[in-house]
C-alpha positions in Angstrom: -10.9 22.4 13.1 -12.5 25.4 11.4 -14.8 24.8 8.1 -12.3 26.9 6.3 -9.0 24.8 7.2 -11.5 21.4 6.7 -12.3 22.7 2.9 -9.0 23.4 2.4 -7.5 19.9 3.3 -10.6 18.4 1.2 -8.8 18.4 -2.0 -5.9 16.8 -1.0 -7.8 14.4 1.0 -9.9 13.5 -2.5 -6.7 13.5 -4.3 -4.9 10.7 -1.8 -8.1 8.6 -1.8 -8.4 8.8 -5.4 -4.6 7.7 -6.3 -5.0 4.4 -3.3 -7.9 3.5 -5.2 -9.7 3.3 -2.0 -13.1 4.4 -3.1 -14.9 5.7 -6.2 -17.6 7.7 -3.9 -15.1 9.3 -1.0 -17.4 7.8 1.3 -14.5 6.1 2.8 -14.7 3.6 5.9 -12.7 4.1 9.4 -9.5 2.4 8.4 -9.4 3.8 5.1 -9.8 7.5 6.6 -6.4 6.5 8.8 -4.9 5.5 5.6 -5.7 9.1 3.8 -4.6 10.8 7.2 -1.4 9.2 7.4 -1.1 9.9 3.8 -2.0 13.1 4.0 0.6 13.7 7.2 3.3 12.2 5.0 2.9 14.5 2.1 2.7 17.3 4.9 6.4 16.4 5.8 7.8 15.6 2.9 6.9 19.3 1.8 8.3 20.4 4.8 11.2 18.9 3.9 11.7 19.7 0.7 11.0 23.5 1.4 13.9 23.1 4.3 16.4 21.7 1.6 15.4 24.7 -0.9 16.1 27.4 2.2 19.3 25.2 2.8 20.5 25.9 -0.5 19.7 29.5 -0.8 21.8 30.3 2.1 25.0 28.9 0.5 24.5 30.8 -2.6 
């Protein structure tokens, strides 16, 4: 993955960790990185989703 896409995901990776109370320090251990992965995956979807319902709607209108 490219630095730029890496520092972009950051954020929402610090965010995730943050809100599981998983670690203070973000120096998270393997099964805790799967966790904030999956997580992260999750909100990916749901977002997906959500936008797909929006474009849904806008073509009834």
């Amino acid at each position: 993955m490219p630095k730029k896409d890496k520092r972009t995901l950051q954020p929402l990776k610090n965010e995730i960790a943050k809100n599981s109370n998983l670690s203070n320090d973000l120096n998270l251990k393997t099964a805790q990185t799967g966790y904030v992965s999956g997580q992260m995956v999750n909100n990916v979807i749901n977002s997906y989703k959500h936008s797909m319902k929006r474009a849904d709607t806008s073509m009834l209108d």
